[in-house]
C-alpha positions in Angstrom: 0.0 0.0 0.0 2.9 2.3 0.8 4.3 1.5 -2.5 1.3 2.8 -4.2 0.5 5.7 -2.2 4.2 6.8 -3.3 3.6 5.9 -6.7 0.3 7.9 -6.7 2.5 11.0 -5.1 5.2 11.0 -8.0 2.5 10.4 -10.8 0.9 13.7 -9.2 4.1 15.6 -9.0 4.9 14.5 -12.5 1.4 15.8 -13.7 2.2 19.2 -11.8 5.4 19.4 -13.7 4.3 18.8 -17.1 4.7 21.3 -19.6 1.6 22.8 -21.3 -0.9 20.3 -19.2 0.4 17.5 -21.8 0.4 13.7 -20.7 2.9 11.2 -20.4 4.8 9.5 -17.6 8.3 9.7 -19.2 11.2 11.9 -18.8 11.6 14.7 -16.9 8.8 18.2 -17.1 8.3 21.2 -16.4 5.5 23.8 -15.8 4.6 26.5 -18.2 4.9 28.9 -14.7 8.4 28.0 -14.1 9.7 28.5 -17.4 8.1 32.2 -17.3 9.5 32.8 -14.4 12.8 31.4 -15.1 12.3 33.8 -18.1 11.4 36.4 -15.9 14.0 36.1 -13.4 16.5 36.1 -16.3 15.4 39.3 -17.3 15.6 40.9 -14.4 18.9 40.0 -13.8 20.0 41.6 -17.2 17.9 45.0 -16.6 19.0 45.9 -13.2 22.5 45.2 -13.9 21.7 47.8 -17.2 20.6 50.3 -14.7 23.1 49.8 -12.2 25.6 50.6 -14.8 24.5 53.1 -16.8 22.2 54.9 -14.7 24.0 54.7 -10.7 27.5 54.7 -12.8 28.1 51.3 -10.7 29.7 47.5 -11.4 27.2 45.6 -13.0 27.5 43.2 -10.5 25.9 45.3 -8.0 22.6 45.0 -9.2 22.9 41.3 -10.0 23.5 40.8 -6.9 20.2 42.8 -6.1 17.6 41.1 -9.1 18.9 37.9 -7.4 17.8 39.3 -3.6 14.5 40.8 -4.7 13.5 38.0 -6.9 14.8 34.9 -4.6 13.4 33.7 -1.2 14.4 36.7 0.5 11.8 38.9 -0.9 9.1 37.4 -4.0 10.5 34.0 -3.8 9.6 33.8 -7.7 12.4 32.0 -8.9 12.1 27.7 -10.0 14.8 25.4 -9.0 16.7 28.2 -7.3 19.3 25.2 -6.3 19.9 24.5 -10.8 20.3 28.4 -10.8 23.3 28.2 -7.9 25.1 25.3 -9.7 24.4 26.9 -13.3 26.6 30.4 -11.6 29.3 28.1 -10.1 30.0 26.2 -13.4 30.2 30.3 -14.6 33.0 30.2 -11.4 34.7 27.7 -12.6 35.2 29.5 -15.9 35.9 32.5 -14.8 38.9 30.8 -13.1 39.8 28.8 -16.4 39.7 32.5 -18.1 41.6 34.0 -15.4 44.3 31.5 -15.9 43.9 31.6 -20.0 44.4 35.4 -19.3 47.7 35.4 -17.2 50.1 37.8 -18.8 53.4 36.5 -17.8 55.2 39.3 -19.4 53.5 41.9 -17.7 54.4 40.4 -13.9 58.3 40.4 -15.6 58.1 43.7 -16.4 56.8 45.4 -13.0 59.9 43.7 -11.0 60.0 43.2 -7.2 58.6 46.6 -6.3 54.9 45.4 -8.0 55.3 41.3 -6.5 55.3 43.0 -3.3 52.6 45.3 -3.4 50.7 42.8 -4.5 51.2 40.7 -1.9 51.0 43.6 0.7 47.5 44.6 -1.0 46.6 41.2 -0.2 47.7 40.9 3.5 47.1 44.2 4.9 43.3 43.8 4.7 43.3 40.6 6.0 45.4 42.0 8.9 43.3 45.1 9.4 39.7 42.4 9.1 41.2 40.1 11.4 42.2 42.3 13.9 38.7 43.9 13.6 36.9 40.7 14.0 38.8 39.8 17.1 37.9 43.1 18.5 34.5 41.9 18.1 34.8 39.2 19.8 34.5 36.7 16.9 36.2 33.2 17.6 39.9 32.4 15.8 38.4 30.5 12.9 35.8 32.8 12.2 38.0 36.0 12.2 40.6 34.0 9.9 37.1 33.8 7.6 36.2 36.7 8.1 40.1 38.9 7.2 40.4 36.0 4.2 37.4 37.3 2.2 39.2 41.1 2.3 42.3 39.7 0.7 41.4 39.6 -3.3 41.3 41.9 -6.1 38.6 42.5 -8.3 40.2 44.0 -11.8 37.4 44.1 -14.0 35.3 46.5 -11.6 38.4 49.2 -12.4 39.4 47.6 -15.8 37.1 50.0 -17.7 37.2 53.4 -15.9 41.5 53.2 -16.6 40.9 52.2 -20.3 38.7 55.7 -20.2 41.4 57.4 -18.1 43.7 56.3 -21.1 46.0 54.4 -18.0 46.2 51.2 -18.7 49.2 51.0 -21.0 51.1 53.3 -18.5 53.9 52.3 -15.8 50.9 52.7 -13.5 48.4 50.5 -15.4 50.6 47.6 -15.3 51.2 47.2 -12.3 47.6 47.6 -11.2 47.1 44.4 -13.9 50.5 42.7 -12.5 49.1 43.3 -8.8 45.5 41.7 -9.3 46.7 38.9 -11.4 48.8 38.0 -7.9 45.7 38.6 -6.1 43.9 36.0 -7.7 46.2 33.3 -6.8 46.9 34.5 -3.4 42.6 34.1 -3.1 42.6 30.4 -4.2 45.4 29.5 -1.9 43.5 31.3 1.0 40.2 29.1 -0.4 42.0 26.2 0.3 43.3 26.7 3.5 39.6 27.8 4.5 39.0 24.1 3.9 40.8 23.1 7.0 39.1 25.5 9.1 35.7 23.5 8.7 34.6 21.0 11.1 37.5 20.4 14.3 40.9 21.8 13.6 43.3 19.7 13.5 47.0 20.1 12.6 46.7 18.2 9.5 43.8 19.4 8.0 45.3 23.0 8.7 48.7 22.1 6.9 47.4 19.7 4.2 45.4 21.8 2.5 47.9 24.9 2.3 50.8 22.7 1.6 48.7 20.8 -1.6 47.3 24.5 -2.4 51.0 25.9 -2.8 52.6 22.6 -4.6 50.0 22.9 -7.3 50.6 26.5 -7.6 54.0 26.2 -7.3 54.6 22.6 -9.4 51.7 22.6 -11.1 52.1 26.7 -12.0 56.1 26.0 -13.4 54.8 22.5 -15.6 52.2 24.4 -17.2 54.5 27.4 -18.1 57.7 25.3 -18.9 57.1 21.7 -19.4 53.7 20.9 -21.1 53.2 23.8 -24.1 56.6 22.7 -25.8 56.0 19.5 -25.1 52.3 20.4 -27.0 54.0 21.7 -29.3 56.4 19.4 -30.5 53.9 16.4 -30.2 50.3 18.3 -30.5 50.1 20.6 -32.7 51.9 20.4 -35.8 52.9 23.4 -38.1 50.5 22.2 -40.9 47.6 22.0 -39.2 45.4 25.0 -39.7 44.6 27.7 -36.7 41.0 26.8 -36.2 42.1 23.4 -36.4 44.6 24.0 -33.5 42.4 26.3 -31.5 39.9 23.3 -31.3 41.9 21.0 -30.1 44.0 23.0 -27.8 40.0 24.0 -26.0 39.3 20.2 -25.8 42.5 19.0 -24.4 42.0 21.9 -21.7 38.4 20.8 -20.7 39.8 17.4 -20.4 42.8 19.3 -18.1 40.4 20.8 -16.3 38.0 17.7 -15.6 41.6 16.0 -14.3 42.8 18.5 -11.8 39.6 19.7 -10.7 39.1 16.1 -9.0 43.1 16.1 -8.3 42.8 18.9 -6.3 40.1 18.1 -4.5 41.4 14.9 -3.5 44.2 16.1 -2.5 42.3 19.1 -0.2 43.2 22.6 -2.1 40.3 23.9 -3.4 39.1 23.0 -7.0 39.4 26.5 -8.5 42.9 25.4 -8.3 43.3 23.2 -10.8 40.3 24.8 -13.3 43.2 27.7 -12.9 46.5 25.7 -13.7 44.7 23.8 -16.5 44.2 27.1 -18.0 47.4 28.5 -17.4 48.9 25.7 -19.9 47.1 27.5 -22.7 48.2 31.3 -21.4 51.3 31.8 -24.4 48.2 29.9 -26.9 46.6 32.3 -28.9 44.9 30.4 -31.2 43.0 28.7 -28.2 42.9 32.1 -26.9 40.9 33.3 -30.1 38.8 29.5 -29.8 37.8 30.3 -26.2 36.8 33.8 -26.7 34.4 32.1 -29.5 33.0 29.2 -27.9 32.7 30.7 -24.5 32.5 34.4 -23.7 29.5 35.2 -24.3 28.5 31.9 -22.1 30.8 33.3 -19.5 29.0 36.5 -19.3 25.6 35.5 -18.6 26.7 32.4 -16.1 28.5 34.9 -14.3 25.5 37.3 -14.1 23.3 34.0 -12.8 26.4 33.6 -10.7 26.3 37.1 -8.9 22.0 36.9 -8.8 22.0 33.1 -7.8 25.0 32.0 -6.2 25.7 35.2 -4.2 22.2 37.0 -4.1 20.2 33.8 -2.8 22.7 33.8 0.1 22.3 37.7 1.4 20.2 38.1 4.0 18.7 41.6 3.1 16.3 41.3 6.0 19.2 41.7 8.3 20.3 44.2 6.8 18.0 45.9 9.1 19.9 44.7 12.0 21.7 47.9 13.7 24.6 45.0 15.0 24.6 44.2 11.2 24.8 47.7 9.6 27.4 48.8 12.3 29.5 45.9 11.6 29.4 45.7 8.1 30.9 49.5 7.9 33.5 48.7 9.9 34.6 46.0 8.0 35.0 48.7 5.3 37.7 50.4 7.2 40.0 47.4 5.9 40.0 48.3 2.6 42.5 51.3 3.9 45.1 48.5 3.9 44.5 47.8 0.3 44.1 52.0 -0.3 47.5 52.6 1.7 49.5 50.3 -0.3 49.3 52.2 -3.1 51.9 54.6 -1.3 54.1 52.2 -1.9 53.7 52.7 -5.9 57.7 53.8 -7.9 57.3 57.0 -8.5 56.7 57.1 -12.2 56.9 61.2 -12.4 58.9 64.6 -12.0 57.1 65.4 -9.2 58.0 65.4 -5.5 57.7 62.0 -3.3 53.6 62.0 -3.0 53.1 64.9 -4.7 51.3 65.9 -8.0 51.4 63.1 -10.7 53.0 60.7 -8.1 49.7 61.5 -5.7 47.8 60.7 -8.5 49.5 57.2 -9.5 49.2 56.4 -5.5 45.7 57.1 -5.3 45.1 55.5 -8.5 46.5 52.6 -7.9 45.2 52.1 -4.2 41.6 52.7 -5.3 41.7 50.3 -7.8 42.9 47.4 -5.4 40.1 48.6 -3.0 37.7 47.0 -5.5 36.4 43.8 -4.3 35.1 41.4 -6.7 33.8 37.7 -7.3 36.2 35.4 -4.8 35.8 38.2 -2.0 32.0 36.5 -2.3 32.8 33.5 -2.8 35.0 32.9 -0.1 32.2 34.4 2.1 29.8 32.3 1.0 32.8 29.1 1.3 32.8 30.1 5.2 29.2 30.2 5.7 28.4 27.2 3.8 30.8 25.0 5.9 29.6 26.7 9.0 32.9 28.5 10.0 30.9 32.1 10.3 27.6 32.6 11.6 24.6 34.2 9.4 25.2 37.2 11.2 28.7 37.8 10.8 28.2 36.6 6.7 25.7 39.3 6.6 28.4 42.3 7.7 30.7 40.8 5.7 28.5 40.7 2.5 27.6 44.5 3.5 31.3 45.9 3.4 32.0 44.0 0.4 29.1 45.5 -1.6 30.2 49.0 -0.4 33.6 48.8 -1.7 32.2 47.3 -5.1 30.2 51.0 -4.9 32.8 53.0 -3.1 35.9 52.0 -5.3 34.8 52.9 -8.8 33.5 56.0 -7.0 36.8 56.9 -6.0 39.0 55.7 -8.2 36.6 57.6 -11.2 36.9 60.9 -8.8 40.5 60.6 -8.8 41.1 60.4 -12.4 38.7 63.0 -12.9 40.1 65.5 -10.2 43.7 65.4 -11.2 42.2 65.9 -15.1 40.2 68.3 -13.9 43.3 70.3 -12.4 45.7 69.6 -14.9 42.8 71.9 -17.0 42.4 74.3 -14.4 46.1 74.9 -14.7 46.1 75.8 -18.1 42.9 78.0 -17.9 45.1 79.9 -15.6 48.3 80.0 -17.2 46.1 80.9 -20.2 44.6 84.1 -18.3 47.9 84.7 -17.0 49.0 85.1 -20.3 46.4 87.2 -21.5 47.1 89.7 -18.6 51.1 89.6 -18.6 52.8 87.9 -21.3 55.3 85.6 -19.9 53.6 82.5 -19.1 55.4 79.5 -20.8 58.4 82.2 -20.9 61.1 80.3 -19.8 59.9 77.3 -22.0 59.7 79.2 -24.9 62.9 81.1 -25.2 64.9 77.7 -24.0 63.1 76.8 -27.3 64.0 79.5 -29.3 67.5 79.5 -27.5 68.4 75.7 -28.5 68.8 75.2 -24.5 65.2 73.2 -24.4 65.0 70.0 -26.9 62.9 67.2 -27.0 63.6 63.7 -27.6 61.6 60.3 -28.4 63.2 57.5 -27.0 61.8 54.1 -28.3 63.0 50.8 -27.2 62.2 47.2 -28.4 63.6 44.4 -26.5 62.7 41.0 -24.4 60.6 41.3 -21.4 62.8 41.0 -18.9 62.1 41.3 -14.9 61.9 45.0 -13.6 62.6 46.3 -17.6 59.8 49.4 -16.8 61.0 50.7 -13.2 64.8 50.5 -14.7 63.9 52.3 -17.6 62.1 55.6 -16.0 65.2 55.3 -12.9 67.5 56.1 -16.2 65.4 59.0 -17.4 65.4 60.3 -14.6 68.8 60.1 -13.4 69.6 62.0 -16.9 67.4 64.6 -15.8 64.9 64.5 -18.5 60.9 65.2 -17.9 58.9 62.8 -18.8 56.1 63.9 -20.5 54.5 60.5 -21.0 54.7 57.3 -21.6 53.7 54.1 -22.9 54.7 50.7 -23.0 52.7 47.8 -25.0 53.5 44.0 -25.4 51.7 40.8 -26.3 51.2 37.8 -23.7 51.8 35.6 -26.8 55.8 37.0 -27.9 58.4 37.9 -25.6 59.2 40.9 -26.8 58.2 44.8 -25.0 57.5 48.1 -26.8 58.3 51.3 -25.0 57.4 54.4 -26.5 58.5 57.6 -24.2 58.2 61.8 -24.9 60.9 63.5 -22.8 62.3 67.5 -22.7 65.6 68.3 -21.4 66.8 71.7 -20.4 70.9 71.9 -21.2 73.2 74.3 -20.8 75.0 76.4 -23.7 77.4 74.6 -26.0 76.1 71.1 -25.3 76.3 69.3 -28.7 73.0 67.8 -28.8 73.9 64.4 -30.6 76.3 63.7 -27.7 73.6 64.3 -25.5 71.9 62.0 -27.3 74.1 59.3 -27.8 74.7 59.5 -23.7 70.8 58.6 -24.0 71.4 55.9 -25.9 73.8 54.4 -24.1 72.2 55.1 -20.2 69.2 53.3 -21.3 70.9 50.6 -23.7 72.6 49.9 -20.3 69.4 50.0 -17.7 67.8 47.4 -20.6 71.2 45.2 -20.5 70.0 43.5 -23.5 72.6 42.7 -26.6 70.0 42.2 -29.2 67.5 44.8 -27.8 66.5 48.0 -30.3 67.1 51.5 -28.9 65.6 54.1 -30.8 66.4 57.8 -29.3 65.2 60.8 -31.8 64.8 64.3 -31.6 61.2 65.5 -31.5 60.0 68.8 -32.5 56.2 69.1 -31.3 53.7 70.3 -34.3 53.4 73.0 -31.7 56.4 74.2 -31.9 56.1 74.9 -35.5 56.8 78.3 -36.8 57.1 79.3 -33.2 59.2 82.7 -33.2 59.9 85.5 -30.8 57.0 87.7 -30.8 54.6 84.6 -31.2 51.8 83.9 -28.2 52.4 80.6 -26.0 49.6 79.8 -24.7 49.8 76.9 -22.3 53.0 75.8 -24.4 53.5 73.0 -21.7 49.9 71.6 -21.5 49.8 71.8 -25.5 53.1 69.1 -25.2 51.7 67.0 -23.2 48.5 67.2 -24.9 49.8 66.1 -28.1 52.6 63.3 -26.5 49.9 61.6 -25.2 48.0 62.0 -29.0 50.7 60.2 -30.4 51.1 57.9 -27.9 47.3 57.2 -28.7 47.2 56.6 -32.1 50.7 54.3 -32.0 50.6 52.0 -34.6 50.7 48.7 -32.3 48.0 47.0 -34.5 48.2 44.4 -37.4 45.6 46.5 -39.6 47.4 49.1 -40.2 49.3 49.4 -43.5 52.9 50.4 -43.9 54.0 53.9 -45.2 57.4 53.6 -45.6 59.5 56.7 -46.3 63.2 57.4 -46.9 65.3 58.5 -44.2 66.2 61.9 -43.9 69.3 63.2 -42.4 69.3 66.1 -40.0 72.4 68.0 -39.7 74.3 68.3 -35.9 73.7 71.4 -33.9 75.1 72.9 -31.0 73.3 74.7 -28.5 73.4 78.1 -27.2 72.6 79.6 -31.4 69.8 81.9 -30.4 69.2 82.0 -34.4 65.8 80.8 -35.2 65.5 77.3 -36.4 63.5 76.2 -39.3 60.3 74.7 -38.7 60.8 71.0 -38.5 58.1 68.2 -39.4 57.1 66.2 -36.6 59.4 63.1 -36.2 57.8 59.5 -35.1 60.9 56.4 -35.0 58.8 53.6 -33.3 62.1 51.5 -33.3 65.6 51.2 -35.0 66.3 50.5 -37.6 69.7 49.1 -36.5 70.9 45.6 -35.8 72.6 44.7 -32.7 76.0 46.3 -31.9 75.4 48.1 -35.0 76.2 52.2 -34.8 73.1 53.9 -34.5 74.7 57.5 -35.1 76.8 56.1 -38.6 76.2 56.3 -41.9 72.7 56.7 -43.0 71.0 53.7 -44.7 67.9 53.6 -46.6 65.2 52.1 -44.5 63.9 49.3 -46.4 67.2 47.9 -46.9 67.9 47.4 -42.7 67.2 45.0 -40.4 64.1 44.7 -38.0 64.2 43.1 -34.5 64.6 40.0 -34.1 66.1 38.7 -31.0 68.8 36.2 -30.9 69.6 35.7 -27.2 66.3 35.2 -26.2 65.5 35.8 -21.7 63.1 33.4 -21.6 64.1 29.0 -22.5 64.6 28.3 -25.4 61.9 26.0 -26.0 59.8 29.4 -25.2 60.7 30.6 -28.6 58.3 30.2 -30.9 56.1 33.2 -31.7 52.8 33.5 -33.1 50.8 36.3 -35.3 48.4 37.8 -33.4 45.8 41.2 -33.3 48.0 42.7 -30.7 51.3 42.6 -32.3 53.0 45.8 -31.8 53.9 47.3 -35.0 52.8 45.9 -38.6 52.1 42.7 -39.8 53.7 39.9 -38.4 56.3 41.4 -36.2 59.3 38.8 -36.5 58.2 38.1 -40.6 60.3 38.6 -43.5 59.8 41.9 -44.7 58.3 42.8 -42.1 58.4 47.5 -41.8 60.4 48.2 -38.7 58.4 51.5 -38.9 55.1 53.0 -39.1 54.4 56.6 -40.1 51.1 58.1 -39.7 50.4 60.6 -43.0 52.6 63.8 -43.3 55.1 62.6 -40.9 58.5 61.7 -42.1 61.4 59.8 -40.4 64.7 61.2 -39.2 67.7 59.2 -38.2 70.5 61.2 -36.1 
């Protein structure tokens, strides 16, 4: 009888589930209702993460978070199989961890040096300190304040990502080590997500050090094998050099979802969390581009929306926006903000990449920049919270603070870190409107800049340099400028994750004394940064520069904001760089410029502007000698490579500096935009 009664119940829950009232006692079905509301729900995630954005100017994520707290039990409890929503957002974890290792930019973490490894890792443990300390004081127990300082540790970069692309910052000194410091972030986040595993349950000494110890081996073994060991070892067994891109792009995506199948359940086994090895299997592929262009394909668009379900499901289903309510919750949760001032005062610790005095104007600037964008908390800040409540190391309460803080500083970040950029523009203008007036009323603004012009004493220079990424190359290269006492108007730098090779493009003005011979000056440049690179086969461009608006300048001319105009149009040219494979050569014969000394307060000619993206000189080959036409001379190619040797091989791809296939055979070592000419000193 029992038996019947239960088959009676699942025929009546199959009938309730059926979609469109149909029949049938087969497969699984659904109701029309919960499909609508799936639907629904789906929709609702999209819109308010449209408003958030575009309307309140805040992450996305934010109002994911909030479409999955109005629509879930919390509030209208609308939303079917809310348990297939929360796997369905962390599968979108998992491959947002596989992207996150796809994405690592080795060459960027060589280029930063020691200085960016450690404020990385300082952005990452001052928090913690700061929320651990605070959860003591509030008389949380050990494991529950370890929980509570771990989920302050990571970075989020895609929350400041697109306000420095706006801010034009990402290709600076600054903006890579802001990319540099969060990519550290990221692995310092799933090592701390392992170790939360030991907390759960009854600490004891193994289940504290197992899981750390397997979380760093796989990072640390695992992390070296799939940089070093397996993609030659692809390569010389995979992939062969007929078979077509597409070809190798598809296979290079299955053998990683096979990798990621494997070390997923290896890493679990062996207690580190299984982010970890969804992260190494992607970090094989990191130098792949064609696997890069395949995932991109197949899964980005996937990506997006199971991240959104991710943030509404995953995260949202788990806020408890009732307590919210709570005074103990509210007060709490903002004083768990006050860690992110570890993460905003590391950014003091920043080189500074400017003129200006220790802290200081532009150096301010790069600190507060850099700071505010490591304040950003992102997607394992929640999940980590969500790891502790879920194995019962925090209580609801304590989650619900946590959650609280971390939503502020996905508001209070971008905030910031937009005002910043925006301030500092804002006053860079407000300068100029003032110099401009002061012109208008006296005459001599720009004064001394313009008759060290007119003079000879005040020359500008374009120093270019192509060469291996090699560890601490940006840092080194601005020390040098500096030390020769040249301003740096700006600067950019640009490389590919894919080739092994760095592009640094910089605008500097030099103030010299009378009688300096300016092509000794230059050639002590040349060698001061030739020796800060330390690089035989590296390309050293340095070129004199005469700024468009400096044409025609003469004695009674106005110079209005001569010094803004400079760096108005450095950073113009740094903009439209040709760094991209589309563009088409425009090759033009070198022009020789004849040697002059300083101190001729004879007016000059008017000089075209002069762009030399690199040399056209081989190695050890005398950049100041005889002139050669340029489509008879060498282009980079380096022959003592940093890296293995097994990390040779190079591939095409759409963010190749320069034209065309950068290491090809007749491959321009120059670009020229129209009207400007190349000059060789």
């Amino acid at each position: 009888m029992a038996n019947m009664m239960g088959m009676d119940m699942n025929m009546d829950i199959g009938m309730d589930r059926l979609l469109g009232g149909g029949g049938g006692d087969a497969g699984v079905h659904v109701a029309y209702d919960d499909i609508w509301y799936a639907m629904a729900y789906l929709c609702a995630i999209w819109t308010f993460g449209f408003l958030s954005e575009k309307i309140l100017f805040m992450p996305p994520l934010v109002g994911q978070i909030f479409a999955g707290i109005i629509c879930g039990h919390a509030v209208l409890d609308i939303v079917p199989y809310p348990e297939a929503f929360v796997l369905l957002g962390e599968i979108g974890l998992v491959l947002l961890v596989i992207e996150a290792g796809v994405d690592i930019d080795v060459m960027t973490l060589k280029l930063i040096g020691k200085r960016g490894v450690i404020i990385a890792i300082l952005g990452s443990i001052f928090p913690i300190a700061i929320a651990l300390g605070i959860a003591f004081a509030m008389g949380e127990s050990t494991k529950a304040s370890i929980a509570a300082g771990a989920a302050f540790g990571p970075t989020s970069l895609g929350i400041a990502m697109n306000i420095l692309r706006a801010g034009k910052i990402i290709n600076t000194p600054t903006g890579q080590l802001i990319v540099a410091a969060a990519i550290i972030d990221d692995m310092i986040a799933l090592i701390i997500l392992s170790q939360l595993g030991g907390l759960a349950g009854e600490m004891t000494i193994s289940g504290l050090v197992v899981p750390i110890v397997s979380a760093f081996l796989f990072l640390i073994v695992g992390g070296y094998a799939a940089l070093f060991i397996i993609p030659p070892f692809l390569d010389r067994f995979v992939f062969r050099e007929s078979m077509s891109d597409k070809t190798h792009g598809k296979m290079a995506l299955g053998l990683m979802v096979a990798l990621v199948i494997g070390l997923m359940q290896a890493t679990h086994v062996a207690k580190a969390s299984h982010l970890m090895g969804a992260f190494i299997a992607g970090l094989v592929f990191c130098t792949d581009h064609n696997l890069h262009v395949e995932f991109v394909s197949q899964y980005k668009r996937l990506l997006q929306w199971l991240m959104r379900v991710f943030f509404a499901s995953t995260i949202g289903f788990q806020v408890p926006i009732k307590d919210f309510g709570n005074t103990t919750v509210l007060w709490k949760g903002f004083v768990f903000t006050l860690a992110l001032l570890g993460k905003i005062g590391v950014g003091f610790l920043v080189p500074n990449f400017s003129q200006s005095r220790k802290y200081t104007g532009y150096h301010l600037r790069d600190c507060l920049i850099v700071g505010c964008s490591m304040a950003a908390e992102g997607e394992f800040a929640f999940v980590i919270a969500a790891f502790a409540l879920g194995e019962g190391i925090i209580e609801k309460e304590l989650y619900s603070s946590i959650v609280l803080a971390i939503l502020l500083s996905t508001i209070l970040a971008p905030f910031s870190l937009r005002f910043t950029i925006n301030y500092f523009n804002k006053r860079a203008m407000k300068e100029v409107e003032e110099a401009e007036i002061l012109e208008a009323t006296t005459g001599d603004i720009d004064s001394d800049l313009k008759n060290g012009i007119l003079k000879g004493s005040t020359v500008f220079f374009c120093v270019n340099t192509t060469s291996h990424a090699a560890w601490g190359t940006l840092p080194k290269l601005m020390s040098t400028l500096f030390g020769l006492q040249l301003d740096v108007i700006d600067h950019r730098s640009w490389h590919s994750r894919f080739e092994d090779t760095v592009v640094n493009e910089v605008y500097v003005k030099a103030d010299l004394p009378g009688g300096t011979d300016i092509q000794e000056h230059t050639q002590t440049i040349f060698d001061a940064v030739h020796q800060a690179i330390d690089q035989p086969d590296a390309v050293i461009a340095v070129s004199r520069w005469t700024p468009g608006v400096l044409e025609g300048l003469g004695e009674n001319d106005d110079v209005e904001a001569l010094s803004g105009k400079l760096v108005e149009e450095a950073r113009n040219r740094l903009d439209k760089s040709s760094h991209k494979s589309d563009r088409s050569d425009n090759m033009l014969t070198s022009v020789g410029e004849n040697n002059t000394s300083l101190g001729a307060p004879s007016r000059r000619a008017p000089r075209r502007r002069i762009r030399i993206v690199s040399t056209p000189s081989g190695a050890g080959k005398d950049m100041f000698g005889a002139l050669t036409p340029a489509a008879s001379q060498p282009f980079f190619k380096p022959e003592l490579p940093v890296a293995p040797s097994f990390l040779k091989r190079r591939n095409r791809t759409m963010s190749t500096p320069l034209s065309g296939d950068m290491f090809g055979a007749g491959s321009s070592p120059v670009v020229l935009a129209a009207g400007e000419v190349l000059v060789n000193i």
